[in-house]
N, C-alpha and C positions, 0 to 999 in steps of 0.2 A: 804283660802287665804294663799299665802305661804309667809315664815316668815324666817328672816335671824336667827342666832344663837343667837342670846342677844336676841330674841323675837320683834323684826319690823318687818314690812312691806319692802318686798324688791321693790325697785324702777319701776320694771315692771311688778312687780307680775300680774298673769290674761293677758296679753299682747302677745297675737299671732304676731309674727313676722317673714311676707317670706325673706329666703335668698337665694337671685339669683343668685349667684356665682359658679362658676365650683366647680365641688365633692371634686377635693383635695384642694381646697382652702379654702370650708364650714368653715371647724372646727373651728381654732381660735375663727371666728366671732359666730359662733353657740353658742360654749362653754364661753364665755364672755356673750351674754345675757342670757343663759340661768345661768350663775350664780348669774344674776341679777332678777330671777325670773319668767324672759318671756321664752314664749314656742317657738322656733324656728318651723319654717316647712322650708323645705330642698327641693325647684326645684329647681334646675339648669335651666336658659336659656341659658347656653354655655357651653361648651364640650370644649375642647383644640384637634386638630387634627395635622396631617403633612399637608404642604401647598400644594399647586398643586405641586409646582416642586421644587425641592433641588439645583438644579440649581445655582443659587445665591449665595448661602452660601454656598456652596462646595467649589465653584471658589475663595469665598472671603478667608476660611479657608483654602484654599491651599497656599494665598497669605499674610497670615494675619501680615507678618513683616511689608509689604510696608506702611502698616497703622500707622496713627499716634493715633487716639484714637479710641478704639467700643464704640460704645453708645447703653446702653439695653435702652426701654421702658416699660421694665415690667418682673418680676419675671418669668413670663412663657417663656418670649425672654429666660434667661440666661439659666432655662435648657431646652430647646429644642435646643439653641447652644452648651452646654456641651454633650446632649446626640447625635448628630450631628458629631462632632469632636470626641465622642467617636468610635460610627458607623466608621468613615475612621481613624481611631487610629491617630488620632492628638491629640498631648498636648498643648492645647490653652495657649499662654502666651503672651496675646497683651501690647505693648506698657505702653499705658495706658488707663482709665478707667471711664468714664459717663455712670452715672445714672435719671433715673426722678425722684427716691425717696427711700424712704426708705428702703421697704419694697424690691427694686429691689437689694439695696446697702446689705443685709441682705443675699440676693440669691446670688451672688455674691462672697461674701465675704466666703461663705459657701461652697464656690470651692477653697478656699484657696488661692484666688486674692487681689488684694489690689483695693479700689477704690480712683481714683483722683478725679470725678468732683462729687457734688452735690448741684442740684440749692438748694437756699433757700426757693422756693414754690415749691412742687412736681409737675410740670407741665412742657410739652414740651416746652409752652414757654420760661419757665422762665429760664431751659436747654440751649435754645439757645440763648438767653439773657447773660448767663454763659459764654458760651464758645465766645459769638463774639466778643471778644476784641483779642481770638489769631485764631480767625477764617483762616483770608484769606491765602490762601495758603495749611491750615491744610486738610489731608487726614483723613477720617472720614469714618467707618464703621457704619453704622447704622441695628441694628438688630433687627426687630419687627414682629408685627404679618401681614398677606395678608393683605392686604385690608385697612391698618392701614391706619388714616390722615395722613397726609403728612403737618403738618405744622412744624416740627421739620428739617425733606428735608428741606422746604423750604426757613425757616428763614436761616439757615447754608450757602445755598446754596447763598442766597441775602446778605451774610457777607462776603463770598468770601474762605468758602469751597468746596473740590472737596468732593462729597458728592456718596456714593456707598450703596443701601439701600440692604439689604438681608432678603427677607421673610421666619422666621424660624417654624413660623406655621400657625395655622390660628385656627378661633373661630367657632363655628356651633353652630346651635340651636340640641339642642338632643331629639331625635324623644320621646321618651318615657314623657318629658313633659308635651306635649301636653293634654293630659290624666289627668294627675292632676292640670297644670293651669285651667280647663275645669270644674275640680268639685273643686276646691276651691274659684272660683268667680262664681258659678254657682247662687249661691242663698243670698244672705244678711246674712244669719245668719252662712255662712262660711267663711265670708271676715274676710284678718287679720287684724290687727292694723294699721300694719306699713309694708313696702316693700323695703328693704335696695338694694340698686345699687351702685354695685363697681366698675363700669366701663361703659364707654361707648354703648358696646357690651351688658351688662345686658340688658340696660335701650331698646336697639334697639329692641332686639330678646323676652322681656317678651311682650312688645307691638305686635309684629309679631305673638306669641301667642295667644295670645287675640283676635286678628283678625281673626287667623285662626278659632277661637272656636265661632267665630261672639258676642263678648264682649266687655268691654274698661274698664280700670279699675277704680272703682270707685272714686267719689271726696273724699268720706269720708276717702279712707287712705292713711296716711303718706306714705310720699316717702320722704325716708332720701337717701341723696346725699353724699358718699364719699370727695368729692371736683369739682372742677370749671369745669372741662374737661366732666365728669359724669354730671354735674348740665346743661352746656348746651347740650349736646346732650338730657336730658330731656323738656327742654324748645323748644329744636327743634321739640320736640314728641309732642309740645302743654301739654306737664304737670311739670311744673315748679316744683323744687323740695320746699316742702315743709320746710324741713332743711338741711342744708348741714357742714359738717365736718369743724372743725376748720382746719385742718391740713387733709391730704389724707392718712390715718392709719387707720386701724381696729379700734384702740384703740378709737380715736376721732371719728371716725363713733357711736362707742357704747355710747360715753360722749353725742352726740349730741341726738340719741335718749331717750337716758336717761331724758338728762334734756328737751326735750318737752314732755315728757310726766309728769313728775315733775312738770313743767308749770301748766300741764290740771288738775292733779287732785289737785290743789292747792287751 
């Protein structure tokens, strides 16, 4: 049993936990439970790719004065729009600046930008909630992934922005998956503990998995939920998260599984 440095028990000691998140974004989250004593296992059910077509965001980064604010939806929007603008040698310098959260305001910022808007819940709504008091009229860049919801559009759009979406990449399930979601729910005595989902896209594509390997994933383990966005598109999956993040952070994602299992072996 592994043991913090004073000689305890660490809080997940023995505790297999899958993290489904794209490769470059694993770590953090890896490296936080795992100094909590749980073993991470490392599938990706999403990859970050370029979208069908560049299109969009070419037109918009050729234009990007006319705009009054970009809006990222996610750390992966802001570089795949920085490596983008770099691609046609533009030096991005919009306006101003919304984010859905933190962790986007973090990516961001790390380009040496300044950010104006951040809702107080990490979530598209509460973004658009944010910004609809100087909505109507406002020119708005919206930069996300293919295929994203469209409830950030839409609320904007029903407040009375002209609203220009730009798809700057897009998510995939990554073929090599397959393969080890296949032998790690194969048998019971591989299943992990717990199954952390950080996004929308995890939660769609480890299920699509699953299927593909004609499985479902079992009741016995947790599925800890990022936050509200992540939580229902699990509940649309028919599997309701089990806990969910106080706040939409690695950091709180890790609190929350912490303390259920805290709870359990209490």
């Amino acid at each position: 049993m592994r043991e913090d440095t004073a000689g305890g028990k660490l809080p997940l000691a023995n505790r297999r936990i899958l993290i489904t998140r794209a490769p470059h974004q694993a770590s953090e989250l890896a490296d936080r439970l795992r100094g909590l004593g749980a073993t991470p296992i490392l599938i990706p059910t999403i990859e970050i790719a370029p979208p069908t077509t560049f299109a969009a965001l070419d037109a918009a980064l050729a234009a990007l004065p006319v705009f009054d604010l970009v809006a990222f939806t996610s750390a992966n929007a802001v570089e795949a729009f920085r490596q983008r603008a770099a691609f046609l040698g533009i030096t991005p310098a919009p306006r101003r600046i919304a984010v859905v959260g933190s962790s986007t305001a973090r990516a961001v910022e790390s380009l040496g930008l300044r950010v104006d808007v951040v809702p107080p819940i990490f979530t598209a709504e509460s973004l658009a909630e944010t910004l609809a008091p100087e909505a109507p009229g406002l020119r708005v860049l919206l930069v996300l992934a293919e295929a994203a919801p469209t409830t950030l559009r839409d609320r904007l759009l029903a407040a009375g922005a002209e609203v220009t979406v730009a798809a700057a990449y897009s998510n995939r399930i990554p073929e090599s998956s397959l393969e080890a979601i296949t032998s790690l729910f194969r048998h019971p005595a591989g299943y992990p503990d717990a199954v952390t989902f950080t996004s929308a896209s995890t939660a769609t594509n480890l299920v699509a998995l699953l299927e593909a390997a004609g499985l479902t994933l079992p009741a016995t383990v947790v599925r800890a939920s990022i936050g509200p966005i992540t939580s229902r598109a699990l509940r649309d999956l028919g599997l309701p998260p089990t806990i969910e993040a106080a706040e939409s952070t690695v950091a709180a994602l890790v609190t929350s599984v912490t303390s259920a299992f805290g709870a359990s072996d209490r």
